[in-house]
MARLUMVO-303736 format. One record per residue: residue in one letter; y, z, x of N, C-alpha, C in turn. Coordinates in steps of 0.2 Angstrom, whole numbers, plus 5000, padded with zeros to 4 digits. Each point is the difference from the previous one (the first is absolute). Layout:
residues N
AYZXYZXYZX...
***
This chain:
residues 426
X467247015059500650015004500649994996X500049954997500749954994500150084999X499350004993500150064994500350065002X499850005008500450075002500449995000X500649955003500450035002500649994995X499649954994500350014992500250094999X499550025000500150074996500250035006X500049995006500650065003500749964999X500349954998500549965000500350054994X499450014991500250034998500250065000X499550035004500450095001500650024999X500149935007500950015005500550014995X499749934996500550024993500150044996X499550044998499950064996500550055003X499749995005500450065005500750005000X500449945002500749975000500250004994X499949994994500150024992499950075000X499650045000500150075000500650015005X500049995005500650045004500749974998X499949934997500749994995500250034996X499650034994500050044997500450055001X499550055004500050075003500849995003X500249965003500750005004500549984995X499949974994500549994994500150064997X499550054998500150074997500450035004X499950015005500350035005500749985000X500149935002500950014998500150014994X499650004994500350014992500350065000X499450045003500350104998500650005006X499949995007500750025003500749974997X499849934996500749994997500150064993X499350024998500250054995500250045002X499850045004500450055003500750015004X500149945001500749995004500350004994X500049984993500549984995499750074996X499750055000499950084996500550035005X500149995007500250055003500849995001X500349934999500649964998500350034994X499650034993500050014993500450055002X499450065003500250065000500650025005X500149975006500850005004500349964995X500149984998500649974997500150034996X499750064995500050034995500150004991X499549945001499949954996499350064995X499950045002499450055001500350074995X500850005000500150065001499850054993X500049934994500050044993499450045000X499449955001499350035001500050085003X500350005006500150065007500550064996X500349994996500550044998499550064997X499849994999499550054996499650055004X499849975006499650065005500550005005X500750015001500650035005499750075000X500250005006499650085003500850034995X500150085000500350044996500650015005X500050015005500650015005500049935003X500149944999499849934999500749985005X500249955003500650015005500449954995X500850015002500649984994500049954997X500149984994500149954997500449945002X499749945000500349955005500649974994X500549954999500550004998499849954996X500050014993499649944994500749994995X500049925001500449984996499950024992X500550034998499850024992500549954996X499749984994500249954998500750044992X500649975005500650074997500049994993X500150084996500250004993500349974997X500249994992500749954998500350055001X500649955000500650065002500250034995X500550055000500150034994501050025003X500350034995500950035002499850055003X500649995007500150055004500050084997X499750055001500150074999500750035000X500050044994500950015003499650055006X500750045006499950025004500350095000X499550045001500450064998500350035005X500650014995500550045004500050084999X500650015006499850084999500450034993X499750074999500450024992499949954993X499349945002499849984994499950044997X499750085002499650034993499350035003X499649945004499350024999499649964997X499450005002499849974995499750044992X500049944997499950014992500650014997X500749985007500849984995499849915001X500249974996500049935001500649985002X500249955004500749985003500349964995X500850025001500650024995499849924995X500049994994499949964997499549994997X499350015004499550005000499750004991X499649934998500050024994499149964999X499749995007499649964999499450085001X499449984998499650034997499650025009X499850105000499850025007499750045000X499750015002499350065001500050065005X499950044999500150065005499150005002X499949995006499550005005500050065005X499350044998499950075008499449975003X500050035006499649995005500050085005X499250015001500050045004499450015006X499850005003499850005005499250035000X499350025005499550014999500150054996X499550004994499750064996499150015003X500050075001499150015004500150064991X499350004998499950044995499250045003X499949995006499750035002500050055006X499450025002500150055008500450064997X500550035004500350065000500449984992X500149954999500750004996499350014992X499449994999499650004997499950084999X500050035003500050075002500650034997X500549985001500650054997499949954993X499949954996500049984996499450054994X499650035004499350044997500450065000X500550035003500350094999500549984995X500449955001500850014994499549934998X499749994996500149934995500149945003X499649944996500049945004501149985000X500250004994500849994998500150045008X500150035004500350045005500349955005X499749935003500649975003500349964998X500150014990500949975000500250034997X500150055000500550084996500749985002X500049965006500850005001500449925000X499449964996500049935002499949944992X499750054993499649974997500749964995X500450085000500749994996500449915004X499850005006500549915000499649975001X499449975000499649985000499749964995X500250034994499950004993500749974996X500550015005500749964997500249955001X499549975006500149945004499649954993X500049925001499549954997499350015002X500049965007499450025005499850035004X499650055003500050055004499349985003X500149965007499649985004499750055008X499349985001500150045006499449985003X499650045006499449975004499550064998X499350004998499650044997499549995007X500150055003499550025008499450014999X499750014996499350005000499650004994X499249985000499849984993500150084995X499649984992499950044998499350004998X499850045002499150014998499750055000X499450004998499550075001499549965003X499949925002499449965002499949995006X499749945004500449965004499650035008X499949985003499950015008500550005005X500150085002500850005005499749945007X500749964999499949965008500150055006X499749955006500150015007500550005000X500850035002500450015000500550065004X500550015002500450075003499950034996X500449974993500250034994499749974995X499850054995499649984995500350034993X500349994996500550034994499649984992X500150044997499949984992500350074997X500049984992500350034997499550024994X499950054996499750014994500349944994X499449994994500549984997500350034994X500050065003500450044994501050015002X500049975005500849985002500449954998X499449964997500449934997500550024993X499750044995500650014994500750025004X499850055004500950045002500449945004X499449975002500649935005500349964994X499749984996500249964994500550024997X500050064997500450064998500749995004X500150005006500450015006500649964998X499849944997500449955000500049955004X499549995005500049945002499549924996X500149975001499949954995499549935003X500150005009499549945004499750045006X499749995004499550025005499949935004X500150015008499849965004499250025003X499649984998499250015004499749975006X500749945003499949985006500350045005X499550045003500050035008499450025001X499950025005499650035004499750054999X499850044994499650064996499849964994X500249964997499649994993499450005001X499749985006499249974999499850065003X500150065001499750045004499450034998X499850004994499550024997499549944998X500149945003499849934996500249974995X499649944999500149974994500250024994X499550064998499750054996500850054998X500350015006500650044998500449964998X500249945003500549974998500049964993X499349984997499949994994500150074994X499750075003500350054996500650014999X500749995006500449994999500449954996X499849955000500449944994500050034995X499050024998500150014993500450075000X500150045001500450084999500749994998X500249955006500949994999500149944989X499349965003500149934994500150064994X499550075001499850044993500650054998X500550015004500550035000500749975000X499949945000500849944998500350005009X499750025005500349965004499749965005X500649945000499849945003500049975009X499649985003499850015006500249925003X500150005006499949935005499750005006X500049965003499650005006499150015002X499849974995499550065000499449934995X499550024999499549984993499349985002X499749964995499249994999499949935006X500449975001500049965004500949955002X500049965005500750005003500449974994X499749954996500649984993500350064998X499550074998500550044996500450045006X499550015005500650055006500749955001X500249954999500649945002500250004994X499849994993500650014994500450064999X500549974996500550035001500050044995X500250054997500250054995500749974999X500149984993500650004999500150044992X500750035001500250054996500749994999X499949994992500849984996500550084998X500549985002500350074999500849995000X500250004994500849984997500149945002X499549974996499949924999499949965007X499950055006500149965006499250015002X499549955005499549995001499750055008X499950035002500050005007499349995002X499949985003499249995005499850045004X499550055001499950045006499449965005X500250005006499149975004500050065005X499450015002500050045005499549975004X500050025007499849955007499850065008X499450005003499950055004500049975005X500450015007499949995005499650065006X499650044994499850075004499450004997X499349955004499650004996499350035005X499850065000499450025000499649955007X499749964994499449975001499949934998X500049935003499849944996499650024992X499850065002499549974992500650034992X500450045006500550024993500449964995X500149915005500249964997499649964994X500450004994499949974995499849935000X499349984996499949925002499749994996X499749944996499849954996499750054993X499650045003499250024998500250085001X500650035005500050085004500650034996X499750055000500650064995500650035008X500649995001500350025006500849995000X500149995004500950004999500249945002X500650004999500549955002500249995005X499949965006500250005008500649955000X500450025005500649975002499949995008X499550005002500049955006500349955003X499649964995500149944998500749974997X500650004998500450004997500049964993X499449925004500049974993499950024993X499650045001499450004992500950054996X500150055004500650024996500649994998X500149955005500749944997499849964993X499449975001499649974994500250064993X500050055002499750054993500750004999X500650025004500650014999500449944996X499849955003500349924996499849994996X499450034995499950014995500150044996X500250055000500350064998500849974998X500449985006500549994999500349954995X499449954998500249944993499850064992X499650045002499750044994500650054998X500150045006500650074999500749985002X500550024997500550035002500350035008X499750055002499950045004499450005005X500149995004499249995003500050095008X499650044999499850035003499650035006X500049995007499350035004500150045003X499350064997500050065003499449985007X500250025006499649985007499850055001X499550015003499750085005499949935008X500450045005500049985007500550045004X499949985006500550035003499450075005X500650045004499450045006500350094996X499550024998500050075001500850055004X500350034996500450025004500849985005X499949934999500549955003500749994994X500550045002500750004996499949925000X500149955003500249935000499349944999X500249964997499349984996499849955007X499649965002499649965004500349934998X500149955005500449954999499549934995X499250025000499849984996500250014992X500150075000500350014991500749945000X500550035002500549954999499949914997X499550005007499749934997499749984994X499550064998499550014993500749994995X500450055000500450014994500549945001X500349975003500249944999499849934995X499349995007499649984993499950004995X500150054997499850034993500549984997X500649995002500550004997500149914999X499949965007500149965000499549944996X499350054998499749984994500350004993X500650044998499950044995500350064999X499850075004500050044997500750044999X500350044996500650025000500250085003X499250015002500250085002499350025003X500150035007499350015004500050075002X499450014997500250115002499350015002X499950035005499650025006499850075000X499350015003499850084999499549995007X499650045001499650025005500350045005X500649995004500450035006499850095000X500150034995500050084997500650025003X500549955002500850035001500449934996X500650035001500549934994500149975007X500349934996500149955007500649964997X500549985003500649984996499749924997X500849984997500049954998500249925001X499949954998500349925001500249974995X500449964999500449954997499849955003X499549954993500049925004500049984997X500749944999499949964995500250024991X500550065001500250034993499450065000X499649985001499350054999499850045003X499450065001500250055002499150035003X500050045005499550015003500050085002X499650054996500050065000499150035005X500450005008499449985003499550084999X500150034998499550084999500450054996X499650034995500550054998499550064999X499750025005499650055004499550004995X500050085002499350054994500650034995X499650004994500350034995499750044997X499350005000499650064997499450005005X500050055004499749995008499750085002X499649985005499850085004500549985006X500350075001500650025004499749985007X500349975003499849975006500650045007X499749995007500450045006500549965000X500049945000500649964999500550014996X500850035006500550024993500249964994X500049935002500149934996499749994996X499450045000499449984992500450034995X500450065001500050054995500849954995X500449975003500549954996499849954997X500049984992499949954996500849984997X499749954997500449964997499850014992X500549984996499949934994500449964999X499749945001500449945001500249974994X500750004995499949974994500549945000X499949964997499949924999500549994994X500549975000500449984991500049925003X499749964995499949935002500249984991X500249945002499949984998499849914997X499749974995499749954999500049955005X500649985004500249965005499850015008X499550074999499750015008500650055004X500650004997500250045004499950094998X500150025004499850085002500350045003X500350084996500750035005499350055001X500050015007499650085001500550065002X499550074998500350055002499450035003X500150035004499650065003499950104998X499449994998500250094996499550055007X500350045001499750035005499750054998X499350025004499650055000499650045004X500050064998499350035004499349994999X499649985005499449984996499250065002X500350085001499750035005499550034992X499450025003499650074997499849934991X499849945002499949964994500350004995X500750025000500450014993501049975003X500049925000500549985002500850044996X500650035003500550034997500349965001X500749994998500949975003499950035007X500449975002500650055005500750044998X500250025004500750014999500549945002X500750024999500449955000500150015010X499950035003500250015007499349965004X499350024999499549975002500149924998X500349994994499749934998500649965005X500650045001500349935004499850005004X499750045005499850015005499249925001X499950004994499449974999500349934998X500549994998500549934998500049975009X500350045004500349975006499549975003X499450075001499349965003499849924997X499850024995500049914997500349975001X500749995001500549985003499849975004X499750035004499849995009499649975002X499550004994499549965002499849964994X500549974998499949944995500349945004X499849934998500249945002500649974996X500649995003500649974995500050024996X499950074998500050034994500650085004X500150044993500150085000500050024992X499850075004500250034993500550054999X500250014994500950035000499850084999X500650014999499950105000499950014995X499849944991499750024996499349954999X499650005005499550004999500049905000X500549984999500049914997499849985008X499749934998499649965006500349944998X500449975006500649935001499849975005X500149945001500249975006500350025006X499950005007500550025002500349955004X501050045000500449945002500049985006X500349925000500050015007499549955000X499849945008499549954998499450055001X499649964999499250015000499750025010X499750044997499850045006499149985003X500350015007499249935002499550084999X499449974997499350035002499750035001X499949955006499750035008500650065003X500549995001500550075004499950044994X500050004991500150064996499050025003X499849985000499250025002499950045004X500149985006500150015005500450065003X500550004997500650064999499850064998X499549994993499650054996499650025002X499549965004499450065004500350045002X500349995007500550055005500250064994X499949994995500450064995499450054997X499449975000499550024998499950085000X499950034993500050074999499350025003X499950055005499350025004499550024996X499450015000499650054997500050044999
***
């Protein structure tokens, strides 16, 4: 009888030790799970996360960017300076003439006329300034390939690659690969694309074998002055598009960080620090009040000059901080679209010099049937006033120069707001 109730006595305890146990796990994981789910609210999580942000991903929250060194005030241009590529009166410090232009597609219909008149057929009217400029910058819409698997997608574009020597030819000298078509053919396309441009002397951003080279900067020396190029995609397909460790894809600007980092780096390296962005909505004259915030930042990291593509219409201009925000400068070698606003391009050209300042000017175009022309002098002011009107603190003159505008600083939200109500229809 003893013996028994020895060994039921221990049971009890086996039993009471187990359940102690079992009940201390138990609070262990709920404290780990209360301090995982604490990590990720508080956004302690975020670097990790940045990388799988869905593609339409909601606005970027407001991140402290750790500000540039400073640099002397930019002179500021007045009317009848000249234009750009006159340096202002005195002027003996060393300056670069910068172009910029707007989507190039080298494929689809514009691929088709490029097959009847010759791949040269959409700069016959463009190659001649293009080639007198230093740099001559733009956004390259789609891969080039013969390879490659077309994505699930509305649009799916590529180009031959027998289009690459006459683009080279043209006079342009950099390519942005970050938007929304480089991967449309995969991997596969977007690696035959590196190699076609690397084999023809021209230089690319946004874009590589993995996110180190999509985030490096192209920097390029030109009358002794250094300029950076970055380019950055708020217009991303697919999670898988983005560029990672180990993954060939682009450069996303979701996140703000990782491209501020790239910027503030570039900025101890170069002279001139440059970002070319694809974001913004289809079709909208006035850019989204997230852009403004992108391109601030870019600035407030660093960069001296931000020029924007994706919209397929132009979108005016800002002034922050001496520096300057060129939110879209439409299509430039495009299939003609029902929208009458597709058919207007720009080129934006740039005289900066080594100190980050920058006088722009506005060259106006048609950019109908894949072969962008001038305008005339009645259509272009016509096309001055519009920009006018939807630019921020900025205008531009009846000679095409882009200034400040007088007068204090105009709120936002009312220029925002103002601007929808104006919106050109379908």
């Amino acid at each position: 009888m003893q013996q028994s109730r020895v060994k039921r006595r221990e049971r009890q305890k086996k039993r009471r030790r187990k359940q102690f146990f079992l009940t201390a796990a138990g609070l262990a994981a709920s404290a780990a799970l209360a301090v995982c789910a604490w990590w990720l609210w508080s956004g302690k999580a975020n670097a990790l996360l940045s990388g799988l942000l869905s593609a339409e991903g909601a606005e970027p929250e407001p991140v402290e960017i750790r500000p540039a060194p400073p640099r002397p005030d930019p002179p500021i241009r007045q009317e009848g300076d000249g234009g750009a590529g006159q340096p202002p009166e005195g002027g003996e410090q060393l300056r670069v003439r910068l172009a910029f232009v707007g989507d190039i597609l080298l494929g689809g219909n514009v691929e088709k006329m490029m097959m009847k008149h010759g791949y040269d057929y959409p700069y016959a009217h463009v190659s001649g300034y293009l080639q007198s400029v230093d740099i001559a910058a733009g956004n390259l819409e789609n891969p080039v390939t013969s390879r490659g698997t077309p994505q699930e997608k509305q649009f799916v574009f590529r180009a031959s690659p027998d289009a690459v020597p006459a683009l080279a030819e043209s006079g342009f000298d950099l390519l942005s690969l970050a938007n929304n078509h480089s991967l449309d053919y995969g991997p596969e396309g977007l690696k035959d694309t590196a190699a076609l441009l690397d084999r023809h002397g021209l230089r690319y951003v946004g874009a590589g074998a993995d996110a180190e080279e999509a985030f490096r900067p192209v920097i390029v020396e030109k009358n002794g002055i250094k300029v950076a190029y970055l380019g950055f995609s708020r217009v991303i397909p697919d999670t898988s598009w983005h560029a990672g460790k180990n993954r060939p894809g682009l450069a996303g600007t979701y996140d703000v960080r990782k491209p501020a980092e790239a910027i503030a780096k570039a900025a101890e390296e170069a002279d001139l620090v440059v970002v070319l962005v694809h974001w913004g909505v289809e079709r909208m004259s006035l850019p989204e009040k997230y852009q403004q915030q992108l391109g601030r930042q870019y600035i407030d990291a660093g960069a001296d000059l931000v020029v924007g593509s994706h919209p397929h219409v132009l979108q005016g201009f800002e002034t922050y901080k001496g520096k300057w925000i060129a939110y879209s400068l439409g299509n430039f070698i495009f299939t003609v679209g029902r929208h009458a606003a597709t058919a207007q391009t720009a080129i934006l050209e740039a005289d900066c010099g080594a100190m980050g300042d920058c006088l722009l000017t506005v060259k106006p175009h048609h950019a109908g049937a894949a072969q962008p022309y001038p305008m005339g002098e009645e259509e272009s002011r016509q096309l001055y006033a519009r920009l006018s009107e939807i630019s921020y603190n900025a205008v531009v003159d009846d000679g095409g120069g882009i200034r400040p505008a007088d007068g204090p600083a105009a709120d936002w939200e009312s220029y925002w707001e103002k601007g929808k109500s104006k919106e050109e229809p379908e």
